[in-house]
C-alpha positions as CSV (number, residue, x, y, z in Angstrom):
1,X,120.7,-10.5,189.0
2,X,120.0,-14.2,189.0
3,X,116.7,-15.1,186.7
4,X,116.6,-18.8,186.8
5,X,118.7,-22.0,188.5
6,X,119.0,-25.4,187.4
7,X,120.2,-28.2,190.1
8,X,121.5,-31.8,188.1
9,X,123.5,-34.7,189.5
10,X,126.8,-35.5,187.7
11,X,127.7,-38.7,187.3
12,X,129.8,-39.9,184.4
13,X,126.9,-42.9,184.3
14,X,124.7,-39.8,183.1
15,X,126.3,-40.1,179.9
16,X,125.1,-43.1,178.1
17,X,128.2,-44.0,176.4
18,X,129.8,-44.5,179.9
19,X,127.4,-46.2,181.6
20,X,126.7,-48.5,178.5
21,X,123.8,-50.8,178.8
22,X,122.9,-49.4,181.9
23,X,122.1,-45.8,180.3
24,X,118.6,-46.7,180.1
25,X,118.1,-46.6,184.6
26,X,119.1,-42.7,184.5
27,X,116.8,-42.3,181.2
28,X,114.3,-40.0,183.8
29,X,117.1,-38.2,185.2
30,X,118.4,-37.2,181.9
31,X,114.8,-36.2,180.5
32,X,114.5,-34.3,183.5
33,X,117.8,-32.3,183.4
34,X,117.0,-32.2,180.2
35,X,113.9,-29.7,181.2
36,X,115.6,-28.0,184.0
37,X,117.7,-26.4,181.0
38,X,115.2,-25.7,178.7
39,X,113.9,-23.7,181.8
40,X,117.1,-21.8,181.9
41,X,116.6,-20.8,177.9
42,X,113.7,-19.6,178.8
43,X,114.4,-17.2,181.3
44,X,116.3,-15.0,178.6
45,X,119.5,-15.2,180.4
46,X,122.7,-12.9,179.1
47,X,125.0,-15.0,181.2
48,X,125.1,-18.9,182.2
49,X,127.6,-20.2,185.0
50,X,128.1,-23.7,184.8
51,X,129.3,-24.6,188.3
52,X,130.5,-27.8,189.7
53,X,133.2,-29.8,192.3
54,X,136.8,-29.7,190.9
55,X,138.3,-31.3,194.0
56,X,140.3,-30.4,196.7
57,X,142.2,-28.1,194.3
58,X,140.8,-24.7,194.8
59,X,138.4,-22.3,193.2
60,X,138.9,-22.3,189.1
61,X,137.1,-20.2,186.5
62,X,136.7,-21.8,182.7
63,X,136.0,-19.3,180.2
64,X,133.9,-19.8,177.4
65,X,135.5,-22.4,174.5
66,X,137.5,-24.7,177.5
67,X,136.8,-28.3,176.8
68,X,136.7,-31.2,179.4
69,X,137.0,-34.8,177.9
70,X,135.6,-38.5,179.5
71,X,138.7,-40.5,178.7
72,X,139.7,-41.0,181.9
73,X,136.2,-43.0,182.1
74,X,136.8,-45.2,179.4
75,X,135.0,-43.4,176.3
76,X,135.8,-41.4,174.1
77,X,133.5,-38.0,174.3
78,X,134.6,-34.6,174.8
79,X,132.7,-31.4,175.5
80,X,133.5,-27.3,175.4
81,X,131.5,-24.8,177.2
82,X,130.2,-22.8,174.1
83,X,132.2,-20.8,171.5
84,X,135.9,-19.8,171.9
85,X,139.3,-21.0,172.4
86,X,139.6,-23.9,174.4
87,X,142.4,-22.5,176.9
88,X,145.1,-24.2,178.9
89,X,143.5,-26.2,181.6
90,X,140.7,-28.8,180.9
91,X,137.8,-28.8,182.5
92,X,137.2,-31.0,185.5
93,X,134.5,-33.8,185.0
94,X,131.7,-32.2,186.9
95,X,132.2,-29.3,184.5
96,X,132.5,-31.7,181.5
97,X,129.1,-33.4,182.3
98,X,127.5,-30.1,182.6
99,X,128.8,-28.9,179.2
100,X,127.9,-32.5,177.1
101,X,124.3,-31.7,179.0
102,X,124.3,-28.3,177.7
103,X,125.4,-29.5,174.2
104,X,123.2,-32.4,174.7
105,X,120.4,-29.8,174.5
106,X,121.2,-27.7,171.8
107,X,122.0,-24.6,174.5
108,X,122.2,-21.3,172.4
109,X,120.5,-18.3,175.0
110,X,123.7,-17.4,176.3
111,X,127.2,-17.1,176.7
112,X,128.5,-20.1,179.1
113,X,131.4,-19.6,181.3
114,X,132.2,-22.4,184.3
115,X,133.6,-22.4,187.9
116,X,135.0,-25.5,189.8
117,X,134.7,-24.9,193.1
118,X,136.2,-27.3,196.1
119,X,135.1,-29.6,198.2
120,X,136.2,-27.9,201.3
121,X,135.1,-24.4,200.7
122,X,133.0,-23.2,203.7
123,X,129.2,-22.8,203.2
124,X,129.4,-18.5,204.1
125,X,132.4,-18.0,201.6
126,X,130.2,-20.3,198.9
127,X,127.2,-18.2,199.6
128,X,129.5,-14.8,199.4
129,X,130.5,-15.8,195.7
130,X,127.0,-16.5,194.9
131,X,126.1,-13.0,195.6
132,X,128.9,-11.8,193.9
133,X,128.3,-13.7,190.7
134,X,124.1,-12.3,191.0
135,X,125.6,-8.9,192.0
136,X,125.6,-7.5,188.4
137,X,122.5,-6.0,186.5
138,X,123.0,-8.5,183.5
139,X,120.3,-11.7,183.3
140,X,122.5,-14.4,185.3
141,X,121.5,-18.2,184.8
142,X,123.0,-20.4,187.3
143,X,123.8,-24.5,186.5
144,X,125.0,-26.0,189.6
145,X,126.3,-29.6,188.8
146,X,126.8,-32.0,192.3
147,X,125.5,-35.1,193.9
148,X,124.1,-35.6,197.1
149,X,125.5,-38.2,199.7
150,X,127.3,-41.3,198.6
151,X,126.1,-43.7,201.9
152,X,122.7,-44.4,200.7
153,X,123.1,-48.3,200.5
154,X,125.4,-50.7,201.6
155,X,126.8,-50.6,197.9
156,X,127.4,-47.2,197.5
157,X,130.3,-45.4,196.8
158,X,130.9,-44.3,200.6
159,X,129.3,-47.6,202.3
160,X,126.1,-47.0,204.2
161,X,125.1,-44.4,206.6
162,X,122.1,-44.0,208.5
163,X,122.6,-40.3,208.4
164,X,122.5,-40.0,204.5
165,X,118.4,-40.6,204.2
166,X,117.7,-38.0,205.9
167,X,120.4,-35.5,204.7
168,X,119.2,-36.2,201.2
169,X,115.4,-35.5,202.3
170,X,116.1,-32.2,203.6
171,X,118.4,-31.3,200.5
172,X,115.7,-32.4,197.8
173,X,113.3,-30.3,200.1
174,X,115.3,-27.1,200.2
175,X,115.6,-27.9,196.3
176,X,112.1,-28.1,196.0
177,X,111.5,-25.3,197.7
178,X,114.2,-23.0,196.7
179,X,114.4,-22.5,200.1
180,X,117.6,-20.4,200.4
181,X,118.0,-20.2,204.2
182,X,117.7,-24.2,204.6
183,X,120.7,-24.6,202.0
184,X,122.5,-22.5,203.7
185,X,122.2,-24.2,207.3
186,X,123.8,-27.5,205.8
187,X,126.0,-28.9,207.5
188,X,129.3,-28.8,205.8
189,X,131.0,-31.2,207.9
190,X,128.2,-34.3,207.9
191,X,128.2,-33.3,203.9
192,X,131.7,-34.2,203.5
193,X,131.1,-37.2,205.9
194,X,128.6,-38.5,203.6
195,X,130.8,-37.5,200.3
196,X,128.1,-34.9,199.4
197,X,130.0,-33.0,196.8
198,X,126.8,-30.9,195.4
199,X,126.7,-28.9,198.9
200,X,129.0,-26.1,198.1
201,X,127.3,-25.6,194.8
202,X,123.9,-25.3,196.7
203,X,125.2,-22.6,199.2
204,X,126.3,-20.8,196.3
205,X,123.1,-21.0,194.6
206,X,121.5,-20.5,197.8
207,X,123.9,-17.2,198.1
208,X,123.1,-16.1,194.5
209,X,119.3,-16.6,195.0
210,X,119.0,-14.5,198.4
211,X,117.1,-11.7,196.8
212,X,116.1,-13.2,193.3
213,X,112.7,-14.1,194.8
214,X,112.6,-17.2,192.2
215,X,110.3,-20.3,193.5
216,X,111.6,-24.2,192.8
217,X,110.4,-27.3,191.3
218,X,112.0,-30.7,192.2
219,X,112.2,-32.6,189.0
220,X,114.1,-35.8,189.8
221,X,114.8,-37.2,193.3
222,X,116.5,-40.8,193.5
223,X,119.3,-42.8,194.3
224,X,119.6,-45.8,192.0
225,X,123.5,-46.6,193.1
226,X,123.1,-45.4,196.8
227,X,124.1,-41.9,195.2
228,X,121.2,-39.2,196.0
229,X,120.6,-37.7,192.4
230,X,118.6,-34.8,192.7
231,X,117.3,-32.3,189.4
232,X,115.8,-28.9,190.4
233,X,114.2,-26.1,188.3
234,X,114.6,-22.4,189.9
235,X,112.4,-19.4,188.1
């Protein structure tokens, strides 16, 4: 049964060695990740899913120990999802921000596992493997990892789009709410149109979270690079 949720953005600029002396403009959104987690050790969890967009590759589950690495953004930081061998395939880098977050705050309630899922995956079959993953009697803790549209400015990663303002709103207001049905309505298609790679996660939370009867807190809500960042707190 799902206890407790946490919604962060994943930028590699949320890691201050990659976004250099720019770290300081995301210092609210790490403080409050930083509390959306310590929400999550305190829900006395026995399990935590880290899940987060791997790309158009496919589902992917990370067991505990596998290590993801920031190379490929210029520094040198490496992370590993808890205790254990670090396995064949390295974690994809919405996986590895999640873990240097969870390492970032000293995470020790629970054993961490993670799942990439893909862009494309529909919104019912991302709800379906949230309620299989709350399906069990153990104390699941869910950290979903994705950012909201890319088209807030006319600098952003996906150029402007009119649409994105208001996609955002209703997101950070679902997240806000915990407002399962509203996540689940999201419209996968504009989502991809406006390079919203956190939807799938939020259907599966929203999925998970169907029956858990668990009210929300929006923490962080912003788009300093035309990104829309959001942090939410589920209990």
């Amino acid at each position: 049964m799902l206890v407790a949720a946490a919604v962060c953005p994943c930028p590699p600029l949320l890691v201050p060695e990659v976004a250099g002396g720019a770290a300081p403009e995301l210092d609210d959104a790490r403080a409050a990740c930083t509390d959306a987690v310590g929400v999550l050790a305190a829900s006395r969890p026995d399990r935590l899913v880290l899940v987060g967009p791997a790309g158009p590759a496919g589902l992917g589950a990370f067991p505990a120990g596998a290590r993801g690495s920031l190379r490929g953004f210029g520094v040198d930081v490496a992370a590993r999802l808890g205790e254990g061998e670090p396995g064949e395939r390295e974690l994809p880098p919405s996986l590895t921000i999640g873990a240097w977050l969870l390492e970032r705050t000293g995470w020790r309630a629970a054993p961490v596992e993670g799942l990439g899922i893909a862009g494309p995956l529909d919104g019912q079959r991302a709800a379906d493997l949230g309620r299989d993953l709350a399906a069990g009697t153990d104390r699941l803790a869910l950290l979903v990892m994705g950012d909201g549209s890319a088209c807030r400015s006319p600098r952003a990663p996906g150029a402007f789009d009119e649409r994105a303002a208001a996609f955002d709103a209703a997101v950070a207001r679902a997240l806000g709410d915990a407002n399962t049905a509203a996540l689940a309505m999201l419209d996968a298609r504009l989502a991809e149109e406006l390079h919203a790679a956190g939807r799938p996660g939020w259907q599966l939370l929203a999925g998970a979270a169907e029956e858990a009867g668990l009210g929300g807190r929006l923490l962080y809500d912003s788009a300093p690079y035309g990104v829309g960042y959001f942090v939410a707190s589920w209990s």
